[in-house]
C-alpha positions as CSV (number, residue, x, y, z in Angstrom):
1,X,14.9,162.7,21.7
2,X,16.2,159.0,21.9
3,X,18.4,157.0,24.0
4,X,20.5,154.5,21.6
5,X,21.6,151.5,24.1
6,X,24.8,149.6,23.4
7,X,26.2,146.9,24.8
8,X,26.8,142.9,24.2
9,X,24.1,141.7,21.2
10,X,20.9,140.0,22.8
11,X,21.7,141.4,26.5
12,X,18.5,142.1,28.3
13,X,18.3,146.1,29.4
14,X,14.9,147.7,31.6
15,X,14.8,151.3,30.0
16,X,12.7,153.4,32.3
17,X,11.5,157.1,31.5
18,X,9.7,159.7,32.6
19,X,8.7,162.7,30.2
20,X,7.0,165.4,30.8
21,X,5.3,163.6,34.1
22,X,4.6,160.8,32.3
23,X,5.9,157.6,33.3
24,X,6.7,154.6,30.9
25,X,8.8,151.0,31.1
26,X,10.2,149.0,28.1
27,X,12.3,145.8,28.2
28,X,14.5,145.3,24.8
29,X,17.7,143.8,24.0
30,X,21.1,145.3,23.2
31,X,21.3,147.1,20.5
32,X,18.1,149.2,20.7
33,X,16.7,152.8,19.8
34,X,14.1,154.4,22.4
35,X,12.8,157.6,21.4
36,X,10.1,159.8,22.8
37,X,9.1,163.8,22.6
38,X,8.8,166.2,25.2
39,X,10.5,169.2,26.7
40,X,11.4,167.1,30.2
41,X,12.7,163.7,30.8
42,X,14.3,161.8,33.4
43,X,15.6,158.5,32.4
44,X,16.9,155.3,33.7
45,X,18.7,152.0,31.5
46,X,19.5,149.0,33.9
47,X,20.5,145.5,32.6
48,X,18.5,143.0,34.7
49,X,21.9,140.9,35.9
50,X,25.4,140.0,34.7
51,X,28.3,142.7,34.8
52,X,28.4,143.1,31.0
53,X,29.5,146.8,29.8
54,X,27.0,148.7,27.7
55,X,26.4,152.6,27.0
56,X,23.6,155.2,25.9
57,X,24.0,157.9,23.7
58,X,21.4,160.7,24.3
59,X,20.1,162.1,21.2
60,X,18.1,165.3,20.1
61,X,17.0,165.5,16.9
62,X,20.1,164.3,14.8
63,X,22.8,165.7,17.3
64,X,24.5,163.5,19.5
65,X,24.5,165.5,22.8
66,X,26.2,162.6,25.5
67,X,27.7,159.1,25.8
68,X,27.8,157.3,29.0
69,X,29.5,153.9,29.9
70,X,28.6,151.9,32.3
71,X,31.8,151.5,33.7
72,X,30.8,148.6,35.4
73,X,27.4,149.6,37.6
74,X,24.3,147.8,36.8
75,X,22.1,151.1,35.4
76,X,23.0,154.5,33.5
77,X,20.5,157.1,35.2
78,X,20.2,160.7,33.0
79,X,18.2,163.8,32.6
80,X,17.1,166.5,30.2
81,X,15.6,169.7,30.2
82,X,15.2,171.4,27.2
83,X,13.8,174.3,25.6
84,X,14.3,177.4,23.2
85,X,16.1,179.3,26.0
86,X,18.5,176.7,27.4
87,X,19.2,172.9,27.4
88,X,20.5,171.0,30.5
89,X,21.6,167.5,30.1
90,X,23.7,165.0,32.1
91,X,24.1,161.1,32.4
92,X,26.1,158.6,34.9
93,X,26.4,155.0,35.8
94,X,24.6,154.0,39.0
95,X,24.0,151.0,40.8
């Protein structure tokens, strides 16, 4: 799985995630790839200030599965669940 973050070159972003119970916090710039492995996640991408637009795309494996805007709130907060059975995904702007 990966989230691919988009937004204004060089803008600051806080990407926080939890999968599979474990927790983990990156700071990056715009454009960036984070990827991780596991069946659960919950996710969180917040730029630190400013009101500059930016997305994520939620990946698995080489399919594309959302795109979320920002639509001008300061974070994009998602989740997965996935397995062979069934997949549940969603995304939204927060602030």
């Amino acid at each position: 799985m990966k989230l691919v973050v988009e937004g204004e070159k060089g803008t600051m972003f806080t990407a926080t995630y939890t999968v599979d119970g474990v927790r983990q916090e990156e700071t990056a710039v715009m454009p960036a790839t984070i990827s991780f492995a596991g069946r659960n996640a919950e996710w969180e991408v917040r730029r630190p200030s400013g009101d500059r637009a930016f997305s994520v795309e939620f990946w698995i494996g080489e399919f594309r599965r959302q795109v979320t805007h920002s639509s001008g709130k300061a974070a994009i907060r998602g989740e997965v669940e996935f397995s062979a059975e069934r997949e549940k995904t969603w995304a939204h702007p927060v602030d």
